[in-house]
C-alpha positions in Angstrom: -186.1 -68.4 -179.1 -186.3 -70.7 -182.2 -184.2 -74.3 -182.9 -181.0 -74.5 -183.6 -178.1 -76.9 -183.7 -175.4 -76.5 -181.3 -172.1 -77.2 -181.9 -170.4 -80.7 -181.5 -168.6 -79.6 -178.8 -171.6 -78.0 -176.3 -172.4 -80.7 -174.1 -174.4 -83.9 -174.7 -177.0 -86.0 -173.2 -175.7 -89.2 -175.1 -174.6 -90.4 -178.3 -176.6 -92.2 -180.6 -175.0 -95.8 -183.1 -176.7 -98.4 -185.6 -175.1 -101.8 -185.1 -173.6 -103.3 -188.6 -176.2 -105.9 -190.1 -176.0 -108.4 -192.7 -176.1 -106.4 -196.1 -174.6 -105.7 -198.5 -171.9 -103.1 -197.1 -171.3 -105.6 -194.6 -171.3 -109.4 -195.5 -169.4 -112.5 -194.5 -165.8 -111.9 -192.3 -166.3 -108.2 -193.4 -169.7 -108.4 -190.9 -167.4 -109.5 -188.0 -165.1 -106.8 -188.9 -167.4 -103.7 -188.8 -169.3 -105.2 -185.8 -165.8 -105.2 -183.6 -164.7 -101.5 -185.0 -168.3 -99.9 -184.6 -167.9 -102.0 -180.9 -164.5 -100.6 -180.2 -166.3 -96.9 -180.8 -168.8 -97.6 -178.6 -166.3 -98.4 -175.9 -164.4 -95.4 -176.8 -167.4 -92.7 -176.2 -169.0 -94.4 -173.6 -166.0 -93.6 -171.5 -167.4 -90.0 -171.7 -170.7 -90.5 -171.9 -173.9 -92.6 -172.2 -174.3 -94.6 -175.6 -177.3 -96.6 -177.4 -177.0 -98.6 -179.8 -179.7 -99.1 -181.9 -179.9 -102.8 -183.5 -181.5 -104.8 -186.3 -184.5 -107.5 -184.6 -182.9 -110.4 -182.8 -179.4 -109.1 -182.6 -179.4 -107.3 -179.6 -178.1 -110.1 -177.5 -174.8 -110.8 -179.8 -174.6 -107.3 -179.7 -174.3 -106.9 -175.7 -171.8 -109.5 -176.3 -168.9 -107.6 -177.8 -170.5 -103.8 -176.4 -170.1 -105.2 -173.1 -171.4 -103.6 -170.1 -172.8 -100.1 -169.4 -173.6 -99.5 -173.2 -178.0 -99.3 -174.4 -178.9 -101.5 -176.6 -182.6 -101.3 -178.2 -183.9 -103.1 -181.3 -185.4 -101.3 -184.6 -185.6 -102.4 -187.7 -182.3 -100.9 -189.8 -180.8 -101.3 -192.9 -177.3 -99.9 -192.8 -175.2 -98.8 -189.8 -174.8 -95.3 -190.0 -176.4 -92.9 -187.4 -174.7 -90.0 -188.6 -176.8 -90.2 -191.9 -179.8 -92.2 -190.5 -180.8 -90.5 -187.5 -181.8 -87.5 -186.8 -180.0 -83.8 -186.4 -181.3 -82.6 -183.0 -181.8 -79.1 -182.1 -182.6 -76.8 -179.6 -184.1 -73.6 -178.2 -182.2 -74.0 -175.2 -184.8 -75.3 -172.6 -186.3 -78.0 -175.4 -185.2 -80.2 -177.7 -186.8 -81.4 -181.0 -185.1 -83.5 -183.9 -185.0 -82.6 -187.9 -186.0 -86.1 -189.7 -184.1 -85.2 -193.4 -185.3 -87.2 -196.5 -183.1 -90.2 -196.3 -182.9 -92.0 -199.9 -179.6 -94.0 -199.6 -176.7 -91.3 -199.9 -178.0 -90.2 -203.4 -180.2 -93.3 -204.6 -176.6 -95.4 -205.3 -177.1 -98.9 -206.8 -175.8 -100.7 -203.8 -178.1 -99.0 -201.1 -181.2 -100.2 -199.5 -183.5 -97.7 -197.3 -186.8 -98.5 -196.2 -186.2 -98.9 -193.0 -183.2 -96.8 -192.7 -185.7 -93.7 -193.4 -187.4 -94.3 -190.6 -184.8 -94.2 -188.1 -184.5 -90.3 -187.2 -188.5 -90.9 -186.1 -187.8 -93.6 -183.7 -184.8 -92.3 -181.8 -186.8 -89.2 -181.5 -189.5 -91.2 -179.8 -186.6 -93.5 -177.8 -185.7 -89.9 -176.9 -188.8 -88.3 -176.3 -188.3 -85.4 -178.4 -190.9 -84.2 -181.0 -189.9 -83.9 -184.7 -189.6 -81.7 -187.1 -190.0 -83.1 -190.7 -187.9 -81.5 -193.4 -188.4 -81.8 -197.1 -184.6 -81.8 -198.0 -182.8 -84.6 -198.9 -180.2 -84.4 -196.5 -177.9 -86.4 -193.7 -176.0 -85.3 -190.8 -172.6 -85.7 -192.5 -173.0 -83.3 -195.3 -173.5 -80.9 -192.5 -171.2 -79.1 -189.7 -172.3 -76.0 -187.7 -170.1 -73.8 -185.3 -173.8 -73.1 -183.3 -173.1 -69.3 -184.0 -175.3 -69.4 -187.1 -172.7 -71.5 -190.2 -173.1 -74.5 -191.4 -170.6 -76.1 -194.0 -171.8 -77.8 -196.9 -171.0 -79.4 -200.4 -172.5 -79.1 -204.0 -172.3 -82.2 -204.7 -174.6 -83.1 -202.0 -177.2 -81.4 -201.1 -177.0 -79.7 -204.5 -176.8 -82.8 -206.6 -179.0 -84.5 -208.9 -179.5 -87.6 -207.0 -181.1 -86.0 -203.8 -182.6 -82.5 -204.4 -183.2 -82.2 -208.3 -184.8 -79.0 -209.1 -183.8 -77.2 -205.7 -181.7 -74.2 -206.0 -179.0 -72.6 -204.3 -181.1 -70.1 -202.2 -184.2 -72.8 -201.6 -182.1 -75.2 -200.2 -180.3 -72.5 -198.2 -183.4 -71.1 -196.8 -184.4 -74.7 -195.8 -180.7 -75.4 -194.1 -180.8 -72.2 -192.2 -184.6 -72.5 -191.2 -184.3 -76.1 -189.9 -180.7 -75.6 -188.5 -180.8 -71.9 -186.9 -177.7 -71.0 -189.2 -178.1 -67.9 -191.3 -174.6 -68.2 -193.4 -173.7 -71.2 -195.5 -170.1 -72.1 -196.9 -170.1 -73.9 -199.5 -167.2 -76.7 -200.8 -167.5 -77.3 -204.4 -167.4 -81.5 -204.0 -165.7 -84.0 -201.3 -162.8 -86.3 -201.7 -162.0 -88.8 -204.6 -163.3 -92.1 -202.3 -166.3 -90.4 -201.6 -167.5 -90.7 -205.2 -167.8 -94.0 -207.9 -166.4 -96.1 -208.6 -164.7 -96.1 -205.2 -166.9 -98.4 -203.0 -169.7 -96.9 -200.8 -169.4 -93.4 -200.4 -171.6 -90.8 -200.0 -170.8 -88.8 -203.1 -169.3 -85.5 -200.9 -170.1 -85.4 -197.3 -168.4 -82.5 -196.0 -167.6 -84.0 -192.6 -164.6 -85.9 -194.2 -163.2 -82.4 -195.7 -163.8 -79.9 -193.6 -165.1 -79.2 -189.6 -165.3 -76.4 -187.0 -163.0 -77.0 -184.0 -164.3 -73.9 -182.7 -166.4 -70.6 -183.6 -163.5 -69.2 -186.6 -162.0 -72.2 -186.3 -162.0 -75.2 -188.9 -159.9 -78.2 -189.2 -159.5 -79.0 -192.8 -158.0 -82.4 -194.9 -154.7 -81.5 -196.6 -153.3 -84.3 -198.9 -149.3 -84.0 -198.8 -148.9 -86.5 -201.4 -148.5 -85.2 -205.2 -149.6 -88.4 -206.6 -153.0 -88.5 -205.1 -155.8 -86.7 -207.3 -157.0 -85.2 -203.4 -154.1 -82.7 -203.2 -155.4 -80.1 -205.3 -158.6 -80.2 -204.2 -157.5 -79.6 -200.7 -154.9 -76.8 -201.2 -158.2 -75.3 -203.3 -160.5 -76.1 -200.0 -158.0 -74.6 -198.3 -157.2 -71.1 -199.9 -161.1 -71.2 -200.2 -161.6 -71.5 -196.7 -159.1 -69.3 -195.6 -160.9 -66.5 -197.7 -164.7 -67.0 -196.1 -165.9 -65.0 -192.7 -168.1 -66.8 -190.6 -171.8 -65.4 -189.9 -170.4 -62.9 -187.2 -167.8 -62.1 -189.5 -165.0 -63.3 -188.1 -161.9 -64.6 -191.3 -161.9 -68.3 -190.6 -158.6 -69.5 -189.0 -157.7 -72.8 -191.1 -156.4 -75.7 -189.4 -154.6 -78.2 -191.8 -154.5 -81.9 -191.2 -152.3 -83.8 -193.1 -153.9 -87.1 -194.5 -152.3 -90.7 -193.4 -149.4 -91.4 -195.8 -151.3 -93.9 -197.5 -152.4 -93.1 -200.9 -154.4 -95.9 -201.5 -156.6 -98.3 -199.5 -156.5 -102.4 -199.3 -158.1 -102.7 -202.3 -156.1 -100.6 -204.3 -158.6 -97.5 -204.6 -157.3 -93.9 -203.9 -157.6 -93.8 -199.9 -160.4 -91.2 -198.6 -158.3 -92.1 -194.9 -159.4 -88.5 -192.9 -158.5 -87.7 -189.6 -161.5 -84.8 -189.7 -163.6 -87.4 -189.5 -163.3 -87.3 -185.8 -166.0 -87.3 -183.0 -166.4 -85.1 -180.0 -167.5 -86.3 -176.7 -168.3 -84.8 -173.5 -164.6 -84.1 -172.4 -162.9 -86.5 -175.2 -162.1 -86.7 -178.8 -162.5 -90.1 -180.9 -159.8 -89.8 -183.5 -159.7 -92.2 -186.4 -156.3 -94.0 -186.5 -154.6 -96.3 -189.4 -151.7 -97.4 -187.8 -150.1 -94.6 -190.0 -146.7 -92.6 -188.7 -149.2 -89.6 -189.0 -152.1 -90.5 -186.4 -149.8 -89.1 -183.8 -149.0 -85.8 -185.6 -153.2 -85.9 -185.9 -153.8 -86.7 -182.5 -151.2 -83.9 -181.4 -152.9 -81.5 -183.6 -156.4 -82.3 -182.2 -155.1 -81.7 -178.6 -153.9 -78.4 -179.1 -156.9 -77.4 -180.6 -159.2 -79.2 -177.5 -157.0 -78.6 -174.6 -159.6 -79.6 -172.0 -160.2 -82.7 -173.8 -158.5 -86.4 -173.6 -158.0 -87.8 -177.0 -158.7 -91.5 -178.1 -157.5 -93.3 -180.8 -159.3 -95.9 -182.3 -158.2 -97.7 -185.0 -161.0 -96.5 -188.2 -159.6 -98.5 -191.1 -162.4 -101.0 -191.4 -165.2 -98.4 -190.9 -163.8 -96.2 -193.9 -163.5 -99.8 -195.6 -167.8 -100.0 -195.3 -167.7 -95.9 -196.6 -167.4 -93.6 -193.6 -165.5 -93.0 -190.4 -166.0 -92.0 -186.7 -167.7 -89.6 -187.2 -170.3 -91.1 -189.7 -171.4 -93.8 -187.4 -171.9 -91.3 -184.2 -175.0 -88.9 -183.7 -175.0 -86.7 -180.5 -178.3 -85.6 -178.3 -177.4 -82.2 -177.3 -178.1 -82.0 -172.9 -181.0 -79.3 -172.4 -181.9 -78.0 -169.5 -185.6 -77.2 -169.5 
């Protein structure tokens, strides 16, 4: 049987983080910040299932401090803090596991990103795992990705498509390389992500699907709708969304579209359009970690999620200050699929 990538919600061994460092994302109060949310995760998942938490050299100790007890902690050498881009995508052939190391260059090569040892990461929680690893050419990460394990994965242009990380690279070649690293066999693609996910807009990752769009289940995906008029997201969305709603699935099933409103705000602290998702979730063994903004909406979100995970318990936690640093729940979570071999 060959590799492939199960879906988020098949069960996991344990999740994988990347403790916020001094940089440039993260400096001064903001450092605190980001340490306390990316903390408050932690807590979050480990209450259904084991966490580590990888850390820069020296920090593991301050780290323990506000993880507290029962989470790994093990020290590599990192440059940014998220695992979902970092690490590695890991797959299966059912009895083994192995991970896919993508070409990590810094979402895109973006001014404000540093890498060297971020594009190493993948490699050492594969050994920390003891999995062997499966190099891929592509200039890729794991949130410009999402599978439903029966052979789709959802992408965007502007990612793995764009100048910045596969110039040169068609349509079909970086298909075929998707598909053959993945196990999928059909892609669907989304023409770009939302307006905070591009310059001049802070640090985003110029169109990670995993903010836009995500499957809940095999036909099923949960989709970012953005009620407000005024916001330059809400055509793009009811586009996503007709778009979505058109596309069968590789078994050929019409995809069932879920819509999730966005928060009510339009804009974030510092005044930019708000990229504020509530697909940006993460799904644990027997839980959902749901981004929250103290918005009238997280309950509508949270209400949404439960009907669509009915065996699951969902968990709020409050995701402001991680979209502040460019991502969300899900950006700064990577899951080890359990395998029994």
């Amino acid at each position: 049987m060959s590799f492939r990538m199960p879906p988020e919600w098949a069960p996991h061994e344990r999740t994988w983080m990347a403790w916020p460092g001094p940089n440039v994302t993260f400096s001064g109060d903001d450092l605190a910040a980001s340490r306390a949310a990316w903390a408050s995760v932690a807590r979050a998942v480990r209450r259904f299932e084991p966490v580590t938490m990888v850390v820069g050299p020296g920090q593991a100790e301050h780290a323990r401090g506000l993880l507290g007890p029962g989470i790994e902690v093990v020290e590599r050498e990192l440059d940014d803090a998220w695992m979902r881009d970092i690490g590695p995508t890991f797959v299966t052939d059912g009895t083994r596991l192995a991970a896919v190391d993508w070409v990590f260059n810094g979402w895109g090569a973006q001014d404000w990103a540093t890498w060297e040892h971020d594009a190493r990461i993948a490699r050492h929680v594969a050994d920390l795992a003891g999995v062997p690893v499966h190099s891929s050419p592509l200039v890729n990460e794991g949130g410009g990705i999402h599978v439903d394990g029966e052979g789709t994965v959802l992408l965007t242009e502007t990612v793995q498509l764009g100048p910045e990380r596969n110039p040169g690279w068609s349509r079909a070649e970086v298909e075929a390389e998707i598909h053959a690293r993945l196990g999928t066999t059909k892609a669907i693609w989304l023409e770009r992500g939302l307006t905070g996910d591009y310059p001049p807009h802070g640090y985003g990752t110029l169109g990670h699907v995993d903010i836009v769009a995500a499957f809940a289940a095999p036909g099923v995906v949960v989709a970012h709708t953005q009620p407000d008029p005024s916001h330059p997201d809400h055509t793009l969305c009811r586009e996503n969304v007709a778009m979505l709603r058109a596309q069968t699935d590789a078994r050929g099933r019409r995809l069932e579209v879920v819509e999730v409103p966005a928060p009510t705000a339009v804009q974030d602290e510092d005044g930019q359009w708000a990229d504020y998702s509530y697909i940006n979730h993460y799904l644990c063994n027997g839980g959902v970690v749901l981004c929250a903004f103290d918005d009238p909406r997280d309950e509508q979100a949270a209400e949404i999620f439960r009907r669509l995970h009915p065996g699951r318990t969902v968990e709020l936690v409050d995701a402001r200050t991680i979209f502040a640093g460019g991502g969300g729940i899900h950006c700064i979570t990577q899951q080890q699929p359990a395998v029994h071999g």
